[in-house]
C-alpha positions as CSV (number, residue, x, y, z in Angstrom):
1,X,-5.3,7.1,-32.5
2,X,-6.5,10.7,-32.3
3,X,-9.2,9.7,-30.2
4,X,-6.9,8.1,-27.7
5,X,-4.6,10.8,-27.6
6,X,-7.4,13.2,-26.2
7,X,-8.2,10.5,-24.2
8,X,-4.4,10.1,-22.3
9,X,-4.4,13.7,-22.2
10,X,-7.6,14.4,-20.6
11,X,-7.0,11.5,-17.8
12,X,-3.6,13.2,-17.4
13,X,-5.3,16.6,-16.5
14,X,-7.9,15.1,-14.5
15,X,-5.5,13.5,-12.7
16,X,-2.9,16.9,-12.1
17,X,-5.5,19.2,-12.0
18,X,-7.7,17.4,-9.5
19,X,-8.4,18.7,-5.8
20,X,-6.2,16.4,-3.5
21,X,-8.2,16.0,-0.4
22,X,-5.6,16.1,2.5
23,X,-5.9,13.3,5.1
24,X,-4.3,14.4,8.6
25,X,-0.7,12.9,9.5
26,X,-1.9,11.7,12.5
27,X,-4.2,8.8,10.8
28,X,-1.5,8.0,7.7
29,X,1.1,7.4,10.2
30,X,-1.6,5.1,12.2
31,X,-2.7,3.7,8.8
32,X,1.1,2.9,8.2
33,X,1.7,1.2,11.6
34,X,-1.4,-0.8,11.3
35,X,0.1,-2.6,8.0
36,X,3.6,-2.8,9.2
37,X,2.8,-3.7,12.6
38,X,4.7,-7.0,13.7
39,X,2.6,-9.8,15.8
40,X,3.9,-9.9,19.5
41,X,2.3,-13.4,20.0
42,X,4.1,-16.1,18.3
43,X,2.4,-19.8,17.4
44,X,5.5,-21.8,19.0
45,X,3.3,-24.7,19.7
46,X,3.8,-28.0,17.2
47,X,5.3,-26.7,14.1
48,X,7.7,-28.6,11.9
49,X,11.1,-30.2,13.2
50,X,14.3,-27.8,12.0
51,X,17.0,-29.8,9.9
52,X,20.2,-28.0,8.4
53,X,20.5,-27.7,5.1
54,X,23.6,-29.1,4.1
């Protein structure tokens, strides 16, 4: 238990005490558009029939 102990605390250092290398707004915010970026050309060809759900 000891020996994961020193183990969690170590990681937990490492972790805070790491240099953070900064990454420029300008490419996160293109990074973030990319992934939430909705398609502007819909399939509308064949496709299944709508029915209500009653």
């Amino acid at each position: 238990m000891i020996i994961v102990a020193i183990g969690t605390v170590a990681v937990g250092a490492w972790w805070l005490l790491a240099p953070r290398t900064s990454v420029p707004a300008s490419d996160a915010t293109s990074r973030a558009d990319d992934f939430f970026k909705v398609p502007q050309d819909y399939k509308t060809t064949g496709g299944q029939k709508m029915k209500p759900r009653w």
